[in-house]
C-alpha positions in Angstrom: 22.0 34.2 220.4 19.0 36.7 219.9 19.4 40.1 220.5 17.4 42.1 223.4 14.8 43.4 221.3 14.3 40.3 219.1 14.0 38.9 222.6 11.0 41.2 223.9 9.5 40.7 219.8 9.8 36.6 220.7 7.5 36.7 223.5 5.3 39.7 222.5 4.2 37.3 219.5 4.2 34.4 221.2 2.2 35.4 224.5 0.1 36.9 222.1 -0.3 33.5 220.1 -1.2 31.7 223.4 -3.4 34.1 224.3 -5.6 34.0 221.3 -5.1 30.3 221.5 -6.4 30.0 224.6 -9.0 32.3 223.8 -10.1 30.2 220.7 -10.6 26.8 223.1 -12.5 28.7 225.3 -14.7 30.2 222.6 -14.8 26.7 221.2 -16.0 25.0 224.3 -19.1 27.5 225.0 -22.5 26.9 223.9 -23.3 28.7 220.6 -25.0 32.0 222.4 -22.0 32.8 224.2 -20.1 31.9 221.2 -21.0 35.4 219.8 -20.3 37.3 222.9 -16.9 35.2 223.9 -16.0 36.1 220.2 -16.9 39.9 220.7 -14.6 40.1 223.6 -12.0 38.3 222.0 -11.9 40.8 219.4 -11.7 43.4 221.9 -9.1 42.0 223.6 -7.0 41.8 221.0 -7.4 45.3 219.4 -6.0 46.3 222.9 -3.3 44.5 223.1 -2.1 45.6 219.3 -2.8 49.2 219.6 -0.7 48.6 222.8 2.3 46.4 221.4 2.4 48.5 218.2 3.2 51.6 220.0 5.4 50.0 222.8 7.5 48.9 220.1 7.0 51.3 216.9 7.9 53.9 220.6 12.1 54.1 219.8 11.4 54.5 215.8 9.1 57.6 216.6 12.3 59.2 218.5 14.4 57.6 215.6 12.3 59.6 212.9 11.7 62.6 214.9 15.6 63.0 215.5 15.6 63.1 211.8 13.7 65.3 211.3 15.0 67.4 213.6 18.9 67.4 212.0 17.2 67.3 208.7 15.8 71.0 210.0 19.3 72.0 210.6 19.0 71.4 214.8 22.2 69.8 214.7 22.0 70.1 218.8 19.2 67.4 218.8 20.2 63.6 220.3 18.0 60.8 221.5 18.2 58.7 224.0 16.8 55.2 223.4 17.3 52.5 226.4 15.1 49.7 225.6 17.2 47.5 223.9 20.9 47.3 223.2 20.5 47.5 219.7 18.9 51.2 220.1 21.1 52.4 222.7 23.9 51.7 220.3 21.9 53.1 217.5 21.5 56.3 219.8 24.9 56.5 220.2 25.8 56.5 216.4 23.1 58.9 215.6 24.4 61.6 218.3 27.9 60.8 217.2 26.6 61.6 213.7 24.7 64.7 214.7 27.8 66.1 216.6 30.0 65.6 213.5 27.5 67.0 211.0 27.3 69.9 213.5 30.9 70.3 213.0 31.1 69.5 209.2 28.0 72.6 209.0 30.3 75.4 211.1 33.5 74.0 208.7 31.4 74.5 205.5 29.7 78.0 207.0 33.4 79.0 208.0 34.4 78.0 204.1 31.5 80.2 202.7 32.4 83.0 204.5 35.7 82.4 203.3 34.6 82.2 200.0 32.6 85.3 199.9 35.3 87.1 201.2 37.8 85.8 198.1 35.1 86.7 195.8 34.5 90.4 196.8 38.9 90.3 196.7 38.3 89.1 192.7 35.8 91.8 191.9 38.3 94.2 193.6 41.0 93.0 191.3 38.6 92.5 187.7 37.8 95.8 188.6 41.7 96.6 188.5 42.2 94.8 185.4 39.5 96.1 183.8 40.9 99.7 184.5 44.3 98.9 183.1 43.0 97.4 179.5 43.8 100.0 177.7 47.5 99.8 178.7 47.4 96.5 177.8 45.8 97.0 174.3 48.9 99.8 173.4 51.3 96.8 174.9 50.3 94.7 172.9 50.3 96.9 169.7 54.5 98.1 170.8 54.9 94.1 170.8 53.1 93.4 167.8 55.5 96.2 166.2 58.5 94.5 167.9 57.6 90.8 167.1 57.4 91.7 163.0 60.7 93.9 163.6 62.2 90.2 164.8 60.9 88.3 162.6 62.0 90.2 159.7 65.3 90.0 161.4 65.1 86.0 162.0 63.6 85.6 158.6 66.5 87.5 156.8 69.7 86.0 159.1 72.3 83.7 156.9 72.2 81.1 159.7 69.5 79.0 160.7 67.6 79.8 163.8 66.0 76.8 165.9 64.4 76.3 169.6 63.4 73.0 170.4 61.7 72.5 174.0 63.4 70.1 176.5 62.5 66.8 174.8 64.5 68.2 171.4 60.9 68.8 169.9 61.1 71.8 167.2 59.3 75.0 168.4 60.6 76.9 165.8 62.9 77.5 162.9 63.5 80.3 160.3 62.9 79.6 156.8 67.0 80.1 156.0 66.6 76.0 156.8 64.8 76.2 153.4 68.0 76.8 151.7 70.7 74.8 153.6 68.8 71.9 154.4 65.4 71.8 151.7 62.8 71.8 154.6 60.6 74.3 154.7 59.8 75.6 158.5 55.9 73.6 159.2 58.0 70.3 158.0 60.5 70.4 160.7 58.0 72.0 163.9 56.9 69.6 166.0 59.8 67.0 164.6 62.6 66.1 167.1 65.7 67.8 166.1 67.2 64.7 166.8 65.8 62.9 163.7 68.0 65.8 161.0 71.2 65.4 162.6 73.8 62.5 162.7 74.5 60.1 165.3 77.7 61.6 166.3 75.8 64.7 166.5 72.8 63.6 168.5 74.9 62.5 171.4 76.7 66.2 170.9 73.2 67.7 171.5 72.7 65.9 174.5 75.6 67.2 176.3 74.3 70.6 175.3 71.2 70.5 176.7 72.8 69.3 180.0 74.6 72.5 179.9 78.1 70.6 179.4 78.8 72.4 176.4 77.2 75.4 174.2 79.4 75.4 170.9 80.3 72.5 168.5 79.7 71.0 164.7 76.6 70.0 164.4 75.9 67.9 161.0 72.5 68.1 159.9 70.9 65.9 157.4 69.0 67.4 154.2 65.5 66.3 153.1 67.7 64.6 150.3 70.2 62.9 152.9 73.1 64.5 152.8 75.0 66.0 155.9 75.3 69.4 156.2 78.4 70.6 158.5 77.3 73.6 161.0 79.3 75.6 163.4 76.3 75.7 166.4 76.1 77.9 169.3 73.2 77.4 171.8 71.6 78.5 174.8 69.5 77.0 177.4 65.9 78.4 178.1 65.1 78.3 181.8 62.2 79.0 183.3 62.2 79.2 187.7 65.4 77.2 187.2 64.7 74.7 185.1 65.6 73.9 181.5 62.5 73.8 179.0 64.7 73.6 176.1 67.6 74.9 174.0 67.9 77.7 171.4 70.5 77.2 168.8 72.1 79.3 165.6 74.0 77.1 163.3 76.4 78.1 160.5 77.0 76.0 157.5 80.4 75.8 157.2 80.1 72.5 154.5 82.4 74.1 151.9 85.4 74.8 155.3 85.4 71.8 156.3 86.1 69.8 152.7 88.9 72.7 152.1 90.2 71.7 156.2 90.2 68.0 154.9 91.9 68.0 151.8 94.6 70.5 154.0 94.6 67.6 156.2 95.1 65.2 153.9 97.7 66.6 151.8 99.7 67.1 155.5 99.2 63.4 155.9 100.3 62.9 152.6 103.5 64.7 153.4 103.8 63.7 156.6 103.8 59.9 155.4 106.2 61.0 153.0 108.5 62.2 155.1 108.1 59.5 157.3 108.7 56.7 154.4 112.0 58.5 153.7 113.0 58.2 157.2 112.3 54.4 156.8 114.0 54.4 154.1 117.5 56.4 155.1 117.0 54.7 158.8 119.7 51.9 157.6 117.3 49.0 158.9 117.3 45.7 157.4 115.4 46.3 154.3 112.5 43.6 155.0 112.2 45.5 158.4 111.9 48.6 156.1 109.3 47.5 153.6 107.0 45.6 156.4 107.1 49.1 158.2 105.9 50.7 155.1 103.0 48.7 154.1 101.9 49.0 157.6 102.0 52.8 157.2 100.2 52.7 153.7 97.6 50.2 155.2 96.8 52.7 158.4 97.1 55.4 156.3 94.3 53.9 153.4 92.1 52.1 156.3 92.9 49.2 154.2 92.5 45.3 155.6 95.3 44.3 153.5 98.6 45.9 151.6 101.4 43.6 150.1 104.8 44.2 148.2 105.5 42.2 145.5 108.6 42.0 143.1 108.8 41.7 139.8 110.1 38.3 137.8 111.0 38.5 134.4 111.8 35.9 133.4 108.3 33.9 134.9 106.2 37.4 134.7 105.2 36.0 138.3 104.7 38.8 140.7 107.0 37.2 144.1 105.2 38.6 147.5 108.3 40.4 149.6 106.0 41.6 152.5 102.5 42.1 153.3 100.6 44.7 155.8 97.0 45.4 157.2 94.7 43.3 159.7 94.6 40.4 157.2 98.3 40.0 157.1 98.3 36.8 159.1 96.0 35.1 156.3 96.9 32.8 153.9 98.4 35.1 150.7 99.4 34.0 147.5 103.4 34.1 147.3 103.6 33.7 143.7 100.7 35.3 141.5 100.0 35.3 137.5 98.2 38.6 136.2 96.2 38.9 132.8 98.7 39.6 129.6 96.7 43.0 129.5 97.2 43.9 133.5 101.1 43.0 132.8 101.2 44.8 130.0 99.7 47.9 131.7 102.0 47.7 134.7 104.9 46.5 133.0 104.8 48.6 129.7 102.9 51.6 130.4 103.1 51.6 134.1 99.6 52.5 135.0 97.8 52.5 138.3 94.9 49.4 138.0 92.0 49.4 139.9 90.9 45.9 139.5 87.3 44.0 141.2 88.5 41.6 143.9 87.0 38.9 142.2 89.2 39.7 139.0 92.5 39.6 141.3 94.3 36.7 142.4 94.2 35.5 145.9 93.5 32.8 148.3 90.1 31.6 148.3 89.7 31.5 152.2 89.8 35.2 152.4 86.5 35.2 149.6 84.0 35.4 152.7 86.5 37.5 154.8 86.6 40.2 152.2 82.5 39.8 151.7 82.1 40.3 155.6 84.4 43.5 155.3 82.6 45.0 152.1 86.6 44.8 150.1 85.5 45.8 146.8 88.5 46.8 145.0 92.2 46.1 144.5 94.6 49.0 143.8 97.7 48.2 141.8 100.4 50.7 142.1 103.7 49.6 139.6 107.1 50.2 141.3 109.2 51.7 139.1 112.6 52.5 139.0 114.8 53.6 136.1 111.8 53.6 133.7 111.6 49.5 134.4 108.8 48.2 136.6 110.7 46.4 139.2 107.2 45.1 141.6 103.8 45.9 142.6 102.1 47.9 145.5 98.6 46.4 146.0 96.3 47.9 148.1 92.9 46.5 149.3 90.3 48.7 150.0 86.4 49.2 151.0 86.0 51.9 148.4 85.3 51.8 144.8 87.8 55.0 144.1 90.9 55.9 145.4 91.3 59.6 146.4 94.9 59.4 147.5 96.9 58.3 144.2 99.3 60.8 144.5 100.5 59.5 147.9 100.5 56.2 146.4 102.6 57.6 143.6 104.9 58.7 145.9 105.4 56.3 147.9 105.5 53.4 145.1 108.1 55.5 144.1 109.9 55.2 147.2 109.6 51.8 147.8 110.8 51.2 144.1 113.7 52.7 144.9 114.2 51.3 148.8 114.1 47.5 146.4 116.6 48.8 143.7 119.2 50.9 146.1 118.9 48.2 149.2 122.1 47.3 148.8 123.7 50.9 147.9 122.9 52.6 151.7 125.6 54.5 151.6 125.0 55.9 148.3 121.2 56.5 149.3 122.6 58.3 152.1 124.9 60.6 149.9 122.0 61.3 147.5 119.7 62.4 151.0 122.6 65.0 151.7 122.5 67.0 149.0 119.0 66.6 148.8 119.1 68.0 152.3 121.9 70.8 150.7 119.1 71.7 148.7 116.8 72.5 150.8 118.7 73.8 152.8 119.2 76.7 149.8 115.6 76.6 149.9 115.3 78.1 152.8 117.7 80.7 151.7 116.2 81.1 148.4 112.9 82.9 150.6 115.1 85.5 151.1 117.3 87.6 149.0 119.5 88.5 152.1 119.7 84.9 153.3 121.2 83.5 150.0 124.6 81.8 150.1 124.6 81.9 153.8 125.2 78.4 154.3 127.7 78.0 151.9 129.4 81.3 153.4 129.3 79.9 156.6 130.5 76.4 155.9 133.6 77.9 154.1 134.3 80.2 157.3 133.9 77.3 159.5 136.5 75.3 157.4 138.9 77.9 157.3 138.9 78.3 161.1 139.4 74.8 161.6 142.2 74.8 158.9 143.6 77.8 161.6 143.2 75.8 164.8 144.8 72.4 163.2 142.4 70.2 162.7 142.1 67.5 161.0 141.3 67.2 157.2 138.0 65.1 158.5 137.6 67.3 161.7 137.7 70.0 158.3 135.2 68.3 156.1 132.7 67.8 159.4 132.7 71.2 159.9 132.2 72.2 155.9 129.2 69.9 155.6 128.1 71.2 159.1 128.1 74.9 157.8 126.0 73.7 154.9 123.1 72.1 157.1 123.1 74.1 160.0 120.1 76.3 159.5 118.2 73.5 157.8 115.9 73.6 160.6 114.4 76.9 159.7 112.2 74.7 156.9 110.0 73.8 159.8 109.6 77.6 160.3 106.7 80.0 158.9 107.6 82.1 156.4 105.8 84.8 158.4 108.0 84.6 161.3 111.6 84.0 158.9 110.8 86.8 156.2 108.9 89.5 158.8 110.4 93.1 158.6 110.1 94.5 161.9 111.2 92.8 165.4 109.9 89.5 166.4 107.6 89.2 169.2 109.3 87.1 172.4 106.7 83.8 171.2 108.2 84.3 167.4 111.5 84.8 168.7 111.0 81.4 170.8 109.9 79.8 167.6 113.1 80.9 165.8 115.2 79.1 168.7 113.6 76.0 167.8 115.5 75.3 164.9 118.6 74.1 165.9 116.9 71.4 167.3 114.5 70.9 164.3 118.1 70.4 162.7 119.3 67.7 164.8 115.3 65.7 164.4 115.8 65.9 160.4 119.8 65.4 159.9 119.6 62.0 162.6 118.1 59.5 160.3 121.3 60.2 157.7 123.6 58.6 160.3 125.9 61.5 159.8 129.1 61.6 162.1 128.4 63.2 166.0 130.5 65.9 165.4 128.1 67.3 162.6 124.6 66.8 164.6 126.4 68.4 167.7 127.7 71.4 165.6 124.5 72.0 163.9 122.3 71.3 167.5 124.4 73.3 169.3 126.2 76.5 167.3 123.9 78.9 168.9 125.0 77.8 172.7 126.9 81.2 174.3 130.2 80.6 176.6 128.5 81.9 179.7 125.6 79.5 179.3 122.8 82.4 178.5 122.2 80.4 174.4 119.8 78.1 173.3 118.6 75.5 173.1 120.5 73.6 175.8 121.6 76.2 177.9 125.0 74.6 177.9 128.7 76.6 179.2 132.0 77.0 178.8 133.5 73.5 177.7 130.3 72.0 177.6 130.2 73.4 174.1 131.9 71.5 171.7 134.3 73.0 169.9 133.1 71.9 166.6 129.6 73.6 167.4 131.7 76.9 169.1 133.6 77.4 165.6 130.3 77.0 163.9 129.0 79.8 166.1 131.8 81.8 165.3 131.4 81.3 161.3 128.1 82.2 161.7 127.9 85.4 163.7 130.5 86.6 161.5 128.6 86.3 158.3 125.3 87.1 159.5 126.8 90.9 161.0 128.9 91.4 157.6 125.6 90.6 155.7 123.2 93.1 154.5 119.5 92.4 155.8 116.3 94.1 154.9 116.3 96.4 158.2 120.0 97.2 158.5 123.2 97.5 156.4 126.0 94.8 157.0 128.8 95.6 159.5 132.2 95.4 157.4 135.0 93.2 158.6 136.3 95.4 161.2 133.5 96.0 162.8 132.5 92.5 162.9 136.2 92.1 164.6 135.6 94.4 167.1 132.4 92.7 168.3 134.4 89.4 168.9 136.8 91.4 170.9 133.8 92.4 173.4 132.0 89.3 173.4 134.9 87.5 173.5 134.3 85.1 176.4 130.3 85.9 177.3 128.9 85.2 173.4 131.5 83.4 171.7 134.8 80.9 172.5 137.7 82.9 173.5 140.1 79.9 171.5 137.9 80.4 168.9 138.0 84.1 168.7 141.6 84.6 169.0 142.2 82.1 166.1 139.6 84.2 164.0 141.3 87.1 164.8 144.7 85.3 163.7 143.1 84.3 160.5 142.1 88.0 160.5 145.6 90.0 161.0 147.7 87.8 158.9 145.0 86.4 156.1 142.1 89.1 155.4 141.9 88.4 152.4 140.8 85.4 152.6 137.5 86.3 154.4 137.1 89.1 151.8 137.5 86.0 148.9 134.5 84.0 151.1 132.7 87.0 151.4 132.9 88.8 147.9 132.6 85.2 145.8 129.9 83.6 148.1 127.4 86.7 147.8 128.0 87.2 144.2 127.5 83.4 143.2 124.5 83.9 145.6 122.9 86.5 144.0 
């Protein structure tokens, strides 16, 4: 539908257009001298009516334009009020509702200047103040121009490289020591991520650090040429209001420690694995049990996929696999292999280690692409000798080219060599690991010149008191072989702690206590009798319970270990040591008599004071041979 004022427009127009039309017939019907005059007053006529229409309706646009004008001259307190139509009395509306808000939007904006005027007379209060404090500022920042080449002479001459890096591990800034340790000169490395130098072990490492988890750890950098440098790394978190915009670091090449802290290492594994292949080997396990266990060690020990046993056949020069170790021992191997004249003649006749292609060494061709996969390069092949006759092979399959640890594998071929030959001589083996054990046992001694013959001192004492009480002849010979091997614990000992002049501290002193019961860990694998292995364990147990290790009392003690305690007290008082002079027998007597029943066994101390009164001269004989032959 039309709106109001299109409405009143309508039938303005259109009275008007039937006005003139009816004006027209009429003109048109009159004779032609009215014509002229009818015409005139038409004319007339109608100039009236459109100065009249125009300004009836051109009325609400004059109030329209003069409101304008009116807001435009900043009378923001100006409305209109237009009624004749609904159109303009909602366009009245909107422009009062826009006057009122621009009325408001004017005191906001006057209020605003003010405010503004106020903060800028506050700013010329305060250039004024800086301007008046310049000059301070210029001597500041000479003292800090002083201090910043003073720290920088200082950062530029530390042995240790110096980095920040901002939160993102971006470098800010490193010393030029990085020249040295790592080939880049400082501008190379700012504005790099300190991420992109190090190892991926390492990266994670810096991580943590710059969470605040930890501040000290190797770090490896990577030189320009690729290799890793190792660093000890402190570093500190940079703050600012609380939160972390990076991490300052000082690292400390410690390359050349670490390679001397590996080869440490691996000579200790080296002995450790040793020592652990003679336990195999002395344990009195079937002997396949044995060798499987061994290769298994050798395989763990090398990282290698694959380690086998093989004897040697004469009279077919085949090599006969016995056993075979590593994560590809459930493969398909060769049982019978044929080497090159030359290799046999090597391993056979000279005995030499081979380090042979894997391509060049027999073996089952479905393990070709399992080795490829694995990157196996190499075959090591260790002879297994034994009386100066190559009696097998140790072969070892590794990743590497090289072979650092050929004196381990020495060793332990050696072992193994004779583990094949002795396998059915145990007992033997296990006589030949005693006096081994004897002789180490006078190692221990040997460190020091008031130790020596101790054990054999000790083990003839402990004889002779059995011989006293009654004991058997074996009862005898256990406690003589117990003498022998009870300090034999003490190799597991520092020399600091066993050789120091003045008095042990309570930790060293714990230390010391430890032996008996290092004894017992290295005498079990021999299978000697229980009557040694509690003698040895337990001679330094007191009758009323206050000796170690076990604590035990009274007839808890066995008396095999409570004669051994006896033997030994007795030599180690009549014995000269570096900070006193040794009691002499008497003396040593006496001492029984007062510990007699707290320290020591009373049946045991009246039977050495038996041997005493009616044999002295027998302990004299121990005492006076031992030491002499000793020293």
């Amino acid at each position: 539908m039309l709106s109001d004022y299109n409405k009143k427009l309508f039938f303005v127009l259109f009275g008007l257009s039937i006005t003139v039309y009816t004006l027209s017939v009429v003109h048109f019907l009159s004779g032609f001298e009215n014509k002229i005059f009818i015409g005139g007053i038409i004319l007339l006529i109608l100039t009236g009516l459109s100065v009249i229409l125009s300004k009836k309706l051109s009325q609400p646009l004059e109030k329209l334009n003069e409101g304008v004008k009116r807001i435009a001259q900043g009378d923001f307190s100006f409305r209109i009020n237009v009624t004749d139509s609904k159109e303009f009395i909602e366009l009245s509306k909107n422009f009062n509702s826009m006057a009122m808000e621009l009325s408001q939007s004017y005191m906001k904006l006057k209020e605003q200047t003010e405010n503004l005027m106020r903060q800028n007379e506050e700013l010329q209060e305060f250039n004024a103040e800086l301007e008046a404090s310049y000059e301070q500022l210029e001597v500041l920042a000479h003292e800090l121009e002083i201090s910043e080449r003073k720290y920088r002479l200082l950062v530029d001459n530390i042995l240790d490289i110096l980095w920040v890096t901002d939160k993102n591990f971006i470098i800010e800034f490193v010393n030029s020591r990085v020249v040295r340790y790592l080939n880049y000169t400082p501008p190379e490395l700012i504005g790099k991520s300190l991420l992109e130098i190090v190892d991926e072990e390492s990266k994670e490492t810096l991580k943590d650090m710059m969470a605040g988890k930890i501040n000290f750890s190797e770090i490896n950098f990577k030189s320009k040429e690729g290799l890793l440098v190792i660093t000890e790394t402190h570093v500190k978190r940079l703050k600012v209001e609380g939160d972390v915009v990076g991490i300052q670091g000082i690292s400390r090449d410690i390359t050349e420690i670490y390679h001397v802290k590996q080869q440490i290492v691996e000579k200790n594994n080296e002995i450790l694995a040793i020592s652990d292949v003679g336990r195999l080997l002395t344990s009195g396990s079937d002997m396949k049990e044995v060798l499987n266990n061994i290769v298994e060690k050798v395989a763990n020990i090398l990282n290698s996929p694959l380690c086998t046993i093989r004897e040697h056949d004469k009279k077919s020069q085949k090599f006969i696999l016995l056993t075979k170790g590593g994560e590809l021992k459930d493969y398909p191997i060769s049982s019978e292999i044929i080497l090159p004249q030359q290799d046999i003649n090597d391993l056979v006749n000279l005995k030499e280690i081979k380090i042979k292609g894997v391509e060049e060494f027999p073996h089952d061709n479905n393990l070709t692409s399992i080795f490829v996969a694995k990157e196996v390069f190499s075959v090591v092949i260790v002879p297994l000798v034994s009386r100066n006759e190559t009696i097998g092979i140790l072969t070892v399959w590794t990743s590497t080219k090289t072979v650092k640890n050929m004196s381990l594998l020495r060793s332990i071929a050696s072992a193994v060599s004779v583990a094949i030959e002795n396998s059915k001589l145990y007992d033997e083996i296990k006589k030949l690991f005693i006096k081994m054990i004897e002789a180490l046992a006078y190692a221990v001694e040997a460190k020091d010149v008031y130790t020596k013959g101790h054990s054999m001192r000790v083990s003839q004492y402990a004889a002779l008191i059995g011989e006293y009480m009654g004991l058997s002849r074996e009862k005898i010979e256990q406690l003589r072989i117990a003498g022998i091997l009870h300090d034999i614990g003490k190799i597991g000992i520092s020399d600091a702690i066993l050789l120091k002049m003045g008095k042990l501290t309570d930790e060293e002193y714990k230390v010391i206590k430890s032996h008996p019961e290092i004894s017992r860990r290295i005498l079990m694998p021999i299978d000697l009798p229980k009557e040694i292995l509690e003698a040895v364990s337990k001679h330094h147990e007191r009758y009323d319970g206050k000796g170690y290790p076990y604590g035990l009392k009274g007839e808890e003690i066995p008396i095999e270990a409570a004669i051994l305690g006896v033997a030994d007290a007795f030599d180690a008082m009549t014995s000269d040591r570096s900070y006193r002079k040794g009691m002499n027998v008497e003396e040593a007597i006496n001492e029984f008599l007062k510990y007699k029943g707290t320290q020591f066994h009373p049946e045991v101390v009246d039977t050495f004071i038996s041997l005493y009164m009616n044999e002295k001269h027998r302990l004299e004989e121990i005492k006076n041979q031992v030491f002499s032959n000793a020293s």
